[in-house]
Every structure is written in structure tokens, then in C-alpha cells.
C-alpha positions as CSV (number, residue, x, y, z in Angstrom):
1,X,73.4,4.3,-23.8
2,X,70.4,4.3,-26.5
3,X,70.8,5.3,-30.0
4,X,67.8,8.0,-31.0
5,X,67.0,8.8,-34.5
6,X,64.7,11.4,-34.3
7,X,62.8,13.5,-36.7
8,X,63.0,17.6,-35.6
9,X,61.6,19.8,-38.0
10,X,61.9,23.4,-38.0
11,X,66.0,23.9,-37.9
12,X,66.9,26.1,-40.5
13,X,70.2,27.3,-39.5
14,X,73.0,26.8,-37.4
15,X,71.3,28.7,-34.2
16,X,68.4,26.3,-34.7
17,X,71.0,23.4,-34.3
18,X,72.5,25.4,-31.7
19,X,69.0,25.5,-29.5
20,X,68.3,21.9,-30.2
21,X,71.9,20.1,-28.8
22,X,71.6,22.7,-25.9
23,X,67.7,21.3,-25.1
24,X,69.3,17.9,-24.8
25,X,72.4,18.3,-23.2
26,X,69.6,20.1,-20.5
27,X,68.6,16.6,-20.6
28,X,71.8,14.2,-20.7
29,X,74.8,16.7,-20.1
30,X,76.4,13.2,-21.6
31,X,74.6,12.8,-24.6
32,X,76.4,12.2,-28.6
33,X,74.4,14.5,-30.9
34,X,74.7,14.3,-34.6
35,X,72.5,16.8,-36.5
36,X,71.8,16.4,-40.3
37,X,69.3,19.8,-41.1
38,X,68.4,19.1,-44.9
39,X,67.5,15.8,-43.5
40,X,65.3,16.7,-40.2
41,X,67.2,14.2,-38.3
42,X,69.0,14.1,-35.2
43,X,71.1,11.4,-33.8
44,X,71.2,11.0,-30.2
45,X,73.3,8.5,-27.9
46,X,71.6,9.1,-24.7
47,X,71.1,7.2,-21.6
48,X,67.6,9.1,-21.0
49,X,64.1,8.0,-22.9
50,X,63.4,9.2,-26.4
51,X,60.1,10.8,-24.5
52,X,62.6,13.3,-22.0
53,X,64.3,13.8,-25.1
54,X,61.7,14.6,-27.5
55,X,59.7,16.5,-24.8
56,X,62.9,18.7,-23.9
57,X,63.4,19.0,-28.3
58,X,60.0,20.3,-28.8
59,X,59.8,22.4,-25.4
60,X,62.5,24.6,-27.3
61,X,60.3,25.2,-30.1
62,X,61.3,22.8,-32.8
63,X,58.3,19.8,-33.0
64,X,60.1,16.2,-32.6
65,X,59.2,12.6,-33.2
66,X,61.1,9.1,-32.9
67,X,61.7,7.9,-36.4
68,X,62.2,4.3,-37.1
């Protein structure tokens, strides 16, 4: 397993945060999600690339990136 931290902007509530764990668990069924809104970040521990991830994140509507 790989540990993500990605930046997802556009989660202003806890449906947004709903939408985003269920576009990865589409992914990795597996995965560890931590979500921290105020701070745009999401905390994934996924055995799939950060690009399946972040394509599935921002397929659902909320624009992703990798963050360092």
C-alpha cells in the first residue's frame, strides 16, 4: 500500500466528502481515507496509482492533484 496526500478542492460539506471516499473506494474497495475539508487534503492508503485515484477524484466533480 501507498500513502496519497492529495489536494481536492471543492468539498464543502459532508456529502462532498461523502462523493469523494465513494469515487475511491470505486477504485480500491480497500483503500484508508482520511479527509481534512478546511484543509483540501485527502489522505489515501491505496494499493492503486495516485493517477486512478485522482482521475476517479476529479471524474466525480471535485478537481484533484498529488501534493508533496
Amino acid at each position: 500500500m501507498t500513502i496519497l496526500n492529495l489536494t481536492v478542492t471543492g468539498m464543502t460539506c459532508g456529502h462532498c466528502e461523502k462523493a469523494v471516499k465513494q469515487a475511491i473506494k470505486g477504485v480500491d474497495a480497500n483503500a484508508a481515507i482520511e479527509i481534512n475539508r478546511t484543509e483540501n487534503l485527502v489522505v489515501v492508503d491505496t494499493a492503486e496509482a495516485a493517477e486512478t485515484i485522482v482521475a476517479a477524484i476529479t471524474a466525480e466533480g471535485y478537481p484533484a492533484s498529488q501534493g508533496t
